[in-house]
C-alpha positions as CSV (number, residue, x, y, z in Angstrom):
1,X,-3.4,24.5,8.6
2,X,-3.4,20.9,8.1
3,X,-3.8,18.3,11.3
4,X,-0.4,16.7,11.6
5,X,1.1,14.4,14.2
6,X,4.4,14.9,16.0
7,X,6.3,11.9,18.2
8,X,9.7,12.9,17.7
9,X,12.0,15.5,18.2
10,X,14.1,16.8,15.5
11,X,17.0,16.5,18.0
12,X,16.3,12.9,18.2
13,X,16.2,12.1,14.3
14,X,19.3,13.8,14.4
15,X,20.4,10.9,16.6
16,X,18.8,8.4,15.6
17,X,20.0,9.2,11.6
18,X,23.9,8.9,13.3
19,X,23.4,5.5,15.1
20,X,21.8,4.0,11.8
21,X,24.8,5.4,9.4
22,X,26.9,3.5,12.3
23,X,25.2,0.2,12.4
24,X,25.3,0.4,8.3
25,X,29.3,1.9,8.3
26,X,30.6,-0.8,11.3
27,X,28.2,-3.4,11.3
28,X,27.0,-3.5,7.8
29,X,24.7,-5.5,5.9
30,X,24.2,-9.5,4.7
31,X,23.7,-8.7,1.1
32,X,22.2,-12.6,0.1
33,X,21.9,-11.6,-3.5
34,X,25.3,-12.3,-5.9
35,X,24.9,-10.0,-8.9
36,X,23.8,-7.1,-6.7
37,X,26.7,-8.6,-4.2
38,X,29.2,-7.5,-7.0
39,X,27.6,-4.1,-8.0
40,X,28.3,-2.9,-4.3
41,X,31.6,-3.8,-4.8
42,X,32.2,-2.3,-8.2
43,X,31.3,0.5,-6.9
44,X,33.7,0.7,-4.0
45,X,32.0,-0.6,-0.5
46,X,34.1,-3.2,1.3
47,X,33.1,-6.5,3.1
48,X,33.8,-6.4,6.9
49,X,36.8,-8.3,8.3
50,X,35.1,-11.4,8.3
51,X,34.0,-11.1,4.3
52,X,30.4,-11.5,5.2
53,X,28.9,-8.3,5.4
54,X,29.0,-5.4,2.6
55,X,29.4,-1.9,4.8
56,X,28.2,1.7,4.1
57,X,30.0,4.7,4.8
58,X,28.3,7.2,6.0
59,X,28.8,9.7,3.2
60,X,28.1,7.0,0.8
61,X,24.2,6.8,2.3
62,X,24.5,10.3,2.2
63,X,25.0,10.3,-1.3
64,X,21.9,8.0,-2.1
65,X,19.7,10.1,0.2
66,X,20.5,13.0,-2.0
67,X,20.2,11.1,-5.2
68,X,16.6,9.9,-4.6
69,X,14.0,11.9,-5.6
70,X,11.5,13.4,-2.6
71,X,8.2,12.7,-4.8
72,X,7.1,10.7,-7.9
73,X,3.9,10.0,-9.5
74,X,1.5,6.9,-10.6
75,X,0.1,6.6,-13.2
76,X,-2.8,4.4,-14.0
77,X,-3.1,2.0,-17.0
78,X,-4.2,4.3,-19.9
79,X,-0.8,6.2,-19.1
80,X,-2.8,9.4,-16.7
81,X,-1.2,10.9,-14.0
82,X,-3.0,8.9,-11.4
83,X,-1.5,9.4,-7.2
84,X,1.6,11.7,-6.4
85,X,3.4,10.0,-3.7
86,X,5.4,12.5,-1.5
87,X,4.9,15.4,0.6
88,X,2.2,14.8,2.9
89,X,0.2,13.4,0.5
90,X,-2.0,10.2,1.6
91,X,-3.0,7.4,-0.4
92,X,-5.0,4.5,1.1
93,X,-3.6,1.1,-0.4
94,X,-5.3,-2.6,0.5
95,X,-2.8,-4.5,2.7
96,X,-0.3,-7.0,0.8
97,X,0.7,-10.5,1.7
98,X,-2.4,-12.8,2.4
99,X,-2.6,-16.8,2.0
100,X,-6.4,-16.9,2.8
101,X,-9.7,-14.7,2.0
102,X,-12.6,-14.3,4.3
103,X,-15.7,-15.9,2.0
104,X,-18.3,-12.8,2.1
105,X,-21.1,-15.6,1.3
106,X,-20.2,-18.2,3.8
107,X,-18.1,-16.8,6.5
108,X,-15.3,-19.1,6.5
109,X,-11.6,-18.5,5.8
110,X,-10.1,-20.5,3.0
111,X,-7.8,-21.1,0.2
112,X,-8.2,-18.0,-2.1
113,X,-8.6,-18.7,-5.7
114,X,-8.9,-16.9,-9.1
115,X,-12.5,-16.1,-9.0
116,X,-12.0,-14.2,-5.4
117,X,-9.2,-12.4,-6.7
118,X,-11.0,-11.2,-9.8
119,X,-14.3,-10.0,-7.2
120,X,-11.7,-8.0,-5.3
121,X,-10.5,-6.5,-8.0
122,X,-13.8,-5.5,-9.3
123,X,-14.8,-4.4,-6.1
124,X,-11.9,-1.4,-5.5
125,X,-11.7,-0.5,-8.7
126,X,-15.2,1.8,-7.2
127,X,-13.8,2.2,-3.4
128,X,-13.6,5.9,-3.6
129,X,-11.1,6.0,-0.8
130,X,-9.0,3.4,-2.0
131,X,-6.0,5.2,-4.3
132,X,-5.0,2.0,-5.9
133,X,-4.8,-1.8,-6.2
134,X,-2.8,-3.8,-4.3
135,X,-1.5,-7.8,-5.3
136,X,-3.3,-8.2,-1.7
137,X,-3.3,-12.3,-1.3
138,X,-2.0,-15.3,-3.0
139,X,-4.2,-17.3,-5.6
140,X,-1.6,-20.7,-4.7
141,X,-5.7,-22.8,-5.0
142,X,-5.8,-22.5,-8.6
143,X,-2.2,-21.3,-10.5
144,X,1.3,-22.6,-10.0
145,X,3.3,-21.0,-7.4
146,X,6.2,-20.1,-9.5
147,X,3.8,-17.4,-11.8
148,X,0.8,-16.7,-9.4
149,X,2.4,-13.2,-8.7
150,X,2.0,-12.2,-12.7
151,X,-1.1,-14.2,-12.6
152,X,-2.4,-12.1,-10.2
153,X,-1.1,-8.6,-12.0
154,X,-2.8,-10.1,-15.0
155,X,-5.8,-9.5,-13.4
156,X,-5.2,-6.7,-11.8
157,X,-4.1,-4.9,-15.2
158,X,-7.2,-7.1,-17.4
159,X,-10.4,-6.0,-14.2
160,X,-8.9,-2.2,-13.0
161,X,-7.4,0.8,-14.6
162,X,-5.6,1.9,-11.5
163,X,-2.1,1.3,-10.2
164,X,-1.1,-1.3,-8.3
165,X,1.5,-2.3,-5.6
166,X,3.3,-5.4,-6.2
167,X,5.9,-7.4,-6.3
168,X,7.5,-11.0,-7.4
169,X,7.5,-14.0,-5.1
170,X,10.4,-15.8,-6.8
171,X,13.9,-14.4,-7.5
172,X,13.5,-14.1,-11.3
173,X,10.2,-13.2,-11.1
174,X,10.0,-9.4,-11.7
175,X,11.4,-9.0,-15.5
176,X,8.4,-11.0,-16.4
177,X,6.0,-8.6,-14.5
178,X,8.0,-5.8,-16.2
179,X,7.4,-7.0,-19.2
180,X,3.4,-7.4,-18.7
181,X,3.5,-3.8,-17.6
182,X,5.2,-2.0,-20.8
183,X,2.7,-3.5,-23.2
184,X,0.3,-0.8,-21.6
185,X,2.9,1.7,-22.5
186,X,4.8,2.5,-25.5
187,X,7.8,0.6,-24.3
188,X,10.2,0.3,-22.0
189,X,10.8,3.7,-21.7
190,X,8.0,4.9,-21.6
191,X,6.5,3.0,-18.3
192,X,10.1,4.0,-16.8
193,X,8.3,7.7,-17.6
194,X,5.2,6.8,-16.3
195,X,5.4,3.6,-13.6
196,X,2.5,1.5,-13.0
197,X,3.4,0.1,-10.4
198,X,5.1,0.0,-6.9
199,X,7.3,-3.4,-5.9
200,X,7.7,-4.0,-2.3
201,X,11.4,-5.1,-1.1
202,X,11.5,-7.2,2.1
203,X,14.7,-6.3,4.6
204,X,14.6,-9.6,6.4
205,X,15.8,-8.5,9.8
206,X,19.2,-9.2,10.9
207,X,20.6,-6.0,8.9
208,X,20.2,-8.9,6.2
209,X,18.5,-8.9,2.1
210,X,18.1,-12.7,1.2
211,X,18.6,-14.0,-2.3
212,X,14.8,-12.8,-3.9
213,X,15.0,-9.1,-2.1
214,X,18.6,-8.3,-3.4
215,X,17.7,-9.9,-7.0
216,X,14.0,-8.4,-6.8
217,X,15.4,-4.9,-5.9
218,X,18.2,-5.2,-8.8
219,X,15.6,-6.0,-11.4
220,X,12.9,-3.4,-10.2
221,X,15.6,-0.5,-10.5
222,X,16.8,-1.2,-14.0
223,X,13.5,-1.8,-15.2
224,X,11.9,1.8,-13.6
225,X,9.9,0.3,-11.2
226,X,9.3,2.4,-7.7
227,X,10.1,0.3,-4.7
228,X,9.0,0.7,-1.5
229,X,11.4,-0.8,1.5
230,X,9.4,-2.8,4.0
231,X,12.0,-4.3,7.2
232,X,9.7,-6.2,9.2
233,X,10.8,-4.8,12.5
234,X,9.8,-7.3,15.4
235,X,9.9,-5.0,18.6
236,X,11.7,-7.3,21.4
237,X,12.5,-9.8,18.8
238,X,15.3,-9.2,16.3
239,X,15.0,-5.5,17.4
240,X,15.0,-3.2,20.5
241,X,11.8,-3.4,22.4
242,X,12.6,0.4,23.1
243,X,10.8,2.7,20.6
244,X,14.2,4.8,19.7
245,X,15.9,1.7,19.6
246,X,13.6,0.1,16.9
247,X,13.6,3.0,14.7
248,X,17.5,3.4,14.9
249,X,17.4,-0.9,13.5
250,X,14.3,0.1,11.2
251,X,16.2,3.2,10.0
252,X,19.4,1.2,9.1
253,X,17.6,-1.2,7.1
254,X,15.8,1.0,4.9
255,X,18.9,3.1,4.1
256,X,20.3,-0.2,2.9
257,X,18.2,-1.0,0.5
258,X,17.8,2.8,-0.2
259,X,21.6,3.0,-0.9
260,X,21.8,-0.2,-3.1
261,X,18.7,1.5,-5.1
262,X,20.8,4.4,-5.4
263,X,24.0,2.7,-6.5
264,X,22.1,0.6,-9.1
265,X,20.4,3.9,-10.6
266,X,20.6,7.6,-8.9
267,X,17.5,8.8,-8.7
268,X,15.3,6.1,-8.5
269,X,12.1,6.2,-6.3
270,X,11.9,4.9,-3.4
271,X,9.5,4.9,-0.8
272,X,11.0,4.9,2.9
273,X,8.8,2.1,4.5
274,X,7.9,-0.9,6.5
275,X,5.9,-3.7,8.4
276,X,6.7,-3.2,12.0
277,X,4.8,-5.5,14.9
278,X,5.4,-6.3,18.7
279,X,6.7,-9.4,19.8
280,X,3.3,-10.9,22.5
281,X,5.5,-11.9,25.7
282,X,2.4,-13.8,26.5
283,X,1.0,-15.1,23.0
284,X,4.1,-15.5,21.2
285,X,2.3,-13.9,18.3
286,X,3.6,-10.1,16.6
287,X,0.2,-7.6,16.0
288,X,1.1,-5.4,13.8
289,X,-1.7,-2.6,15.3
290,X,-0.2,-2.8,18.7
291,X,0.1,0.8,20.1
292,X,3.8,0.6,20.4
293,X,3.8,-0.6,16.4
294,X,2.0,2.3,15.5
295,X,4.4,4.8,17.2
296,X,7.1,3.0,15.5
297,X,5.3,3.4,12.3
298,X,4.6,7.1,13.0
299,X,7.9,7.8,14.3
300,X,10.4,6.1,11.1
301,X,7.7,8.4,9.5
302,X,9.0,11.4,10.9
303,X,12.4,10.2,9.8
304,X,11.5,9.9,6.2
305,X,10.3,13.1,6.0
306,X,13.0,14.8,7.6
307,X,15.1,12.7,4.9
308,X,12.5,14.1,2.3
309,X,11.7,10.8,1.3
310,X,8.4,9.7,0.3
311,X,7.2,7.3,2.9
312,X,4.8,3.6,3.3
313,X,3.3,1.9,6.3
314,X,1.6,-0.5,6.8
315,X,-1.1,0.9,8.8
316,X,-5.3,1.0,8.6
317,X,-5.6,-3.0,8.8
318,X,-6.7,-5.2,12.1
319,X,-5.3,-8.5,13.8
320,X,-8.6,-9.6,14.9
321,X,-10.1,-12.1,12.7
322,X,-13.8,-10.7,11.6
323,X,-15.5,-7.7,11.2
324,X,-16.0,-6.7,14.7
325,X,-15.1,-4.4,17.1
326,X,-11.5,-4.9,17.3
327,X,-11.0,-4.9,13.7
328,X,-13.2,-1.7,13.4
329,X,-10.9,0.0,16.1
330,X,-7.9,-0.8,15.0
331,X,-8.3,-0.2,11.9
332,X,-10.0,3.5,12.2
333,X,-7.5,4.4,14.9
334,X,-4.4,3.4,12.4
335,X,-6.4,4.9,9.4
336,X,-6.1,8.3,11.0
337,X,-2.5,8.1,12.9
338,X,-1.7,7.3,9.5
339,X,-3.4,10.1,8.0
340,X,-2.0,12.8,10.7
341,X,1.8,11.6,10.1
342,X,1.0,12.5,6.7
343,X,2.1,8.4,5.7
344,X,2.1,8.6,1.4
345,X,1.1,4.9,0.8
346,X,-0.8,3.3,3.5
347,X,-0.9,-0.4,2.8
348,X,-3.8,-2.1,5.3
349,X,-7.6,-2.2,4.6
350,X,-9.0,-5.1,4.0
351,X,-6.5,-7.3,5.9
352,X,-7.2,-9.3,9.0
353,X,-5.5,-11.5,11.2
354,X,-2.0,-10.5,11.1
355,X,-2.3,-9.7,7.2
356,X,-3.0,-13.5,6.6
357,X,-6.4,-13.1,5.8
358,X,-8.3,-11.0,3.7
359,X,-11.9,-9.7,3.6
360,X,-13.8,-8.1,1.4
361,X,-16.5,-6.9,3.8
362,X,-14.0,-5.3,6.0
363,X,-12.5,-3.4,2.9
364,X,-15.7,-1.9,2.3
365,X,-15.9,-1.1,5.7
366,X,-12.5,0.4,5.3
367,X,-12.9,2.4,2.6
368,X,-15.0,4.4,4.5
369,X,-13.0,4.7,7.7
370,X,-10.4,5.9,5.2
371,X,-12.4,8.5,4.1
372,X,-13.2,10.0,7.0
373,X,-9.3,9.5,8.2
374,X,-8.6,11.9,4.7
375,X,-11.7,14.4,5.9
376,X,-10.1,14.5,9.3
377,X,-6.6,15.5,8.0
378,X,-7.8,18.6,5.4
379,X,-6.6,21.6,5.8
380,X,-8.6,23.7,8.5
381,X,-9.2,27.5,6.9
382,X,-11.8,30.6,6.8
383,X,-14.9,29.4,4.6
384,X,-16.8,32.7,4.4
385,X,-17.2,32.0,8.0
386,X,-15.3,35.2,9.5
387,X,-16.8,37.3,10.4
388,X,-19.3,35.1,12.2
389,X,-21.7,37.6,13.3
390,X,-24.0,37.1,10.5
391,X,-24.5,33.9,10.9
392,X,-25.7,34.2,14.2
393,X,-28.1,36.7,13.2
394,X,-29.6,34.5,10.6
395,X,-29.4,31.7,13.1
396,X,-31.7,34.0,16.0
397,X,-34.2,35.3,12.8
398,X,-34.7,31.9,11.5
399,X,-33.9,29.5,14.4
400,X,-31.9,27.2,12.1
401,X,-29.0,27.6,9.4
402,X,-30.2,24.3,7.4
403,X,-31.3,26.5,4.4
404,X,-29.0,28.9,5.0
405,X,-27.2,30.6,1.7
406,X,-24.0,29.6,3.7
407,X,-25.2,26.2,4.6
408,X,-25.9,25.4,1.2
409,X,-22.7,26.2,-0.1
410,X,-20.5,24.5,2.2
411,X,-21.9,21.4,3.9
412,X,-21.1,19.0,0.8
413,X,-17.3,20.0,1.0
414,X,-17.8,19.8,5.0
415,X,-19.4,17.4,6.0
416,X,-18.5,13.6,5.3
417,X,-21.2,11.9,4.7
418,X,-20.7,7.7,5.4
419,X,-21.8,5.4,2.7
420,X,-24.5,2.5,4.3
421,X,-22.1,0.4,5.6
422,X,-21.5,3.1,8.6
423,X,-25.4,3.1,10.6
424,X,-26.3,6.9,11.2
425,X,-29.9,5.8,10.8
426,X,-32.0,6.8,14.6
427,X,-33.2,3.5,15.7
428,X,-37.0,3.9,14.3
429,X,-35.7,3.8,10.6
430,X,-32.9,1.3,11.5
431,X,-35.7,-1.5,12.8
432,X,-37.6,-0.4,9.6
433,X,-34.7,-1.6,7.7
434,X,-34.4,-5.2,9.3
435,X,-32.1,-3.7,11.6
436,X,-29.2,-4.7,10.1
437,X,-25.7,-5.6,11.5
438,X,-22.4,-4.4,10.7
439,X,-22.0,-7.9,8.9
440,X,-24.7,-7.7,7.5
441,X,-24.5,-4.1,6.1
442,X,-20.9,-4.5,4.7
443,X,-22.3,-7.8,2.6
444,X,-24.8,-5.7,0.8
445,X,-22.5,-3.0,0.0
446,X,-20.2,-5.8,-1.3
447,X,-22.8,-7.3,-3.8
448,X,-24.0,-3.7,-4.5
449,X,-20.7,-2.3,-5.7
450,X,-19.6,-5.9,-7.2
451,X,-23.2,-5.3,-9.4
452,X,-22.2,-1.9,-10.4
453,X,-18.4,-2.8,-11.2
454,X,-18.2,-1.9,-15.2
455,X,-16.3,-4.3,-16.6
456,X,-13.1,-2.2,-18.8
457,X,-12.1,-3.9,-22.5
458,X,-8.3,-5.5,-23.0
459,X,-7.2,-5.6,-26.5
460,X,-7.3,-9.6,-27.4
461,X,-3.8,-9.6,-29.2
462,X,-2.6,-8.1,-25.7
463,X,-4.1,-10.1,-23.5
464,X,-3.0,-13.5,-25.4
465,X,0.7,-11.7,-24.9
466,X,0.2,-11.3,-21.2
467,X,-1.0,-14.7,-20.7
468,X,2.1,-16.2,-23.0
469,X,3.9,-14.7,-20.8
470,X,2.7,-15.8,-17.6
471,X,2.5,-19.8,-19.1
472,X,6.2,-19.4,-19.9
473,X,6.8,-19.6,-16.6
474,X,5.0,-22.5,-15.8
475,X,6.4,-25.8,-15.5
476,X,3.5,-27.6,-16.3
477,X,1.1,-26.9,-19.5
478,X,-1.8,-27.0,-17.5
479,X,-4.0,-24.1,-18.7
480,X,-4.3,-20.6,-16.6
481,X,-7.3,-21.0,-14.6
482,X,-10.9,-19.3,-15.8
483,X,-11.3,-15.6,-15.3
484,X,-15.4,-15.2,-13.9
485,X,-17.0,-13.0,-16.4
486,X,-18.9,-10.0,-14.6
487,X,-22.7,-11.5,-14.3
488,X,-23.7,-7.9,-13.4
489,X,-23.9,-3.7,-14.1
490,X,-22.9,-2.7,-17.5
491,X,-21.6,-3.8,-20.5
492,X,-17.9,-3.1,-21.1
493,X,-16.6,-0.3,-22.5
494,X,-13.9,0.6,-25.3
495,X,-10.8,1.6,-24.1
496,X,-9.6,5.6,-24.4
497,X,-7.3,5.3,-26.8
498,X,-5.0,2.7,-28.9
499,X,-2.3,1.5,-28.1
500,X,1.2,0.4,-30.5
501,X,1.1,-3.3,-29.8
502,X,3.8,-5.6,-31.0
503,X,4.2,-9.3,-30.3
């Protein structure tokens, strides 16, 4: 039996499922966007009286809910099946969104630029617990504004063979990024077939898509790509403070963009998501890992599955700003809520401070608490343990089980044993080792694993492609900034297999 986590009735989804098809079917949603504007009305929905707002009928949402699929797959950049998302299935993911990084050599928060982006790259392509990559914060220091999302997929797809959740900052953004994706495949088809990636669409609040959401989700269904919907839901804000409340608002704006997925293309995948926070009555400020968030999170979970939708949170991730305590309990205690409600993508480590700030230390850190979040949630069966008797014989005869035939067998599938950024040294051999902070601990295990990163071979002709197509979206001709080479570990290696390549 696997550890699961229940917050909501069945009775109650029920409920909360009708109030959202009412909002969508009466209220209905701002739909920013023109050209996706117009293929909701080709297809049939109407504008409310006032002309403003595009409505749903209820057995058109039950149509797309149908149409979607309940599970789809990943695939990493050589074209192997990589992470099935769906089910209860959990894949850790770093958080998305950030303007600074945490500077693991000089503890202060700053601009990021190319070269931190690169090292973070590096550095999860090894995190064990870390399914894929994630476009985690901006590189605005160094690269125009208008192409730093491809800039930063470039390097994603030129330091890491695994997938990566992304998205375009700009309306017109994502054909680009589509484009930079299918020269890893054999076309267009093909990365339709097998999809790279994950784009994240923004509901704004307000039962509203601006302009870049409607045009970003219209280009990211007819090019394949799997979107996940993410409403910001701002408890007390511009939604219920109420917990049933919230979901019924966070429900209706994921069947929205659901629904205009579906309309666009039946079938494609979408992941049933979001970024809910508090509203601070005191601070004025919306933490994301506030207890009240993470029911929300676990309870539009519930919904998703009962939907049998594959589902995203934003979950595993801290508010504080450094790697204390706060950030270490928050983070674990979301890591594993996540976990038990079974969440597919869990988009969080590594981010601090309200996903404005991103560490490198703390996704180290994170990787593990991840780890033992996945440990916690395996399925509990007999292990040659039952009968029991046995055992407690050999324990009496021998006065341990250590060496035990059983012992030996089992413990490396049960026990989880932390990497050296968790301390399970007794204090004797702790002093011995300088006696070394939590800080201090999660630095070396950054420079360790950026040491040991193996650097992975690019085809030239391709790379010159994807870089032709990032300065074509420039609107200077400044040149793309430097790309660090890896001063450390071993020397690259040759990719798999060739690829067709055409310019």
């Amino acid at each position: 039996m696997r550890p699961s986590l229940n917050v909501i009735s069945p009775e109650l989804i029920g409920q909360i499922l009708d109030e959202a098809k009412r909002i969508l079917s009466e209220i209905g949603i701002e739909v920013r966007g023109p050209a996706l504007r117009q293929r909701l009305l080709d297809h049939g929905l109407k504008l409310d009286a006032a002309g403003e707002r595009i409505l749903f009928p209820a057995d058109v949402v039950e149509w797309a809910i149908e149409a979607a699929p309940s599970s789809f797959t990943l695939f990493d950049r050589e074209g192997n099946p990589h992470a099935e998302l769906g089910g209860n299935k959990v894949h850790f993911v770093p958080g998305s969104s950030g303007l600074k990084v945490l500077d693991h050599r000089t503890g202060e928060t700053r601009l990021a630029n190319t070269a931190d982006f690169v090292e973070y790259v590096r550095l999860t392509d090894g995190l064990e617990h870390i399914a894929y990559l994630a476009t985690a914060f901006s590189t605005n220091d160094d690269i125009e504004a208008a192409v730093s999302d491809a800039w930063r997929l470039y390097l994603c797809l030129t330091n890491s063979r695994k997938p990566v959740v992304s998205g375009a900052f700009t309306e017109h953004g994502v054909p680009r990024m589509a484009e930079m994706m299918s020269l890893f495949r054999q076309d267009r088809a093909d990365l339709i077939a097998r999809p790279l990636s994950i784009f994240t669409i923004t509901a704004t609040g307000n039962f509203r898509y601006s302009e870049d959401s409607c045009q970003n989700l219209l280009d990211c269904v007819e090019a394949g790509i799997p979107v996940e919907i993410v409403p910001v839901t701002l408890m007390g804000l511009i939604a219920p403070v109420t917990l049933v409340g919230a979901t019924v608002f966070h429900t209706a704006d994921v069947l929205a963009g659901l629904t205009m997925a579906q309309i666009v293309k039946p079938g494609a995948p979408v992941l049933f998501g979001g970024a809910p926070a508090t509203f601070h009555m005191k601070a004025a400020t919306s933490p994301m890992v506030a207890i009240e968030a993470l029911k929300l999170d676990a309870a539009y979970t519930a919904v998703g599955k009962h939907l049998n939708l594959p589902t995203q949170a934003y979950m595993a991730l801290s508010d504080g700003k450094f790697l204390d305590a706060q950030a270490g309990a928050e983070t674990f205690g979301s890591a594993l809520l996540a976990a038990l409600a079974g969440v597919n993508s869990v988009s969080g480590p590594g981010m601090l401070d309200y996903v404005l700030v991103f560490s490198l230390e703390k996704l180290v850190l994170d990787n593990d608490l991840c780890g033992q979040a996945l440990h916690f949630v395996q399925e509990m069966g007999v292990q040659a343990d039952l009968p029991t008797v046995d055992l407690a014989r050999q324990l009496l005869n021998e006065q341990h089980l250590i060496t035990a035939e059983h012992t030996l067998s089992h413990w490396p599938q049960s026990l989880y044993l932390p990497d050296g950024v968790i301390d399970r040294q007794n204090r004797e051999n702790w002093e011995k080792a300088g006696s070394p902070t939590l800080a201090e601990r999660a630095k070396t295990a950054v420079n360790q694993r950026l040491t040991a990163y193996t650097p992975i071979d690019t085809d030239p002709r391709l790379d010159a492609e994807l870089r032709r197509l990032i300065q074509t979206g420039m609107k200077t001709d400044q040149p793309l900034p430097t790309v660090p080479r890896h001063s450390g570990g071993e020397t690259a290696v040759s990719n798999r297999r060739a690829r067709r390549f055409r310019r």
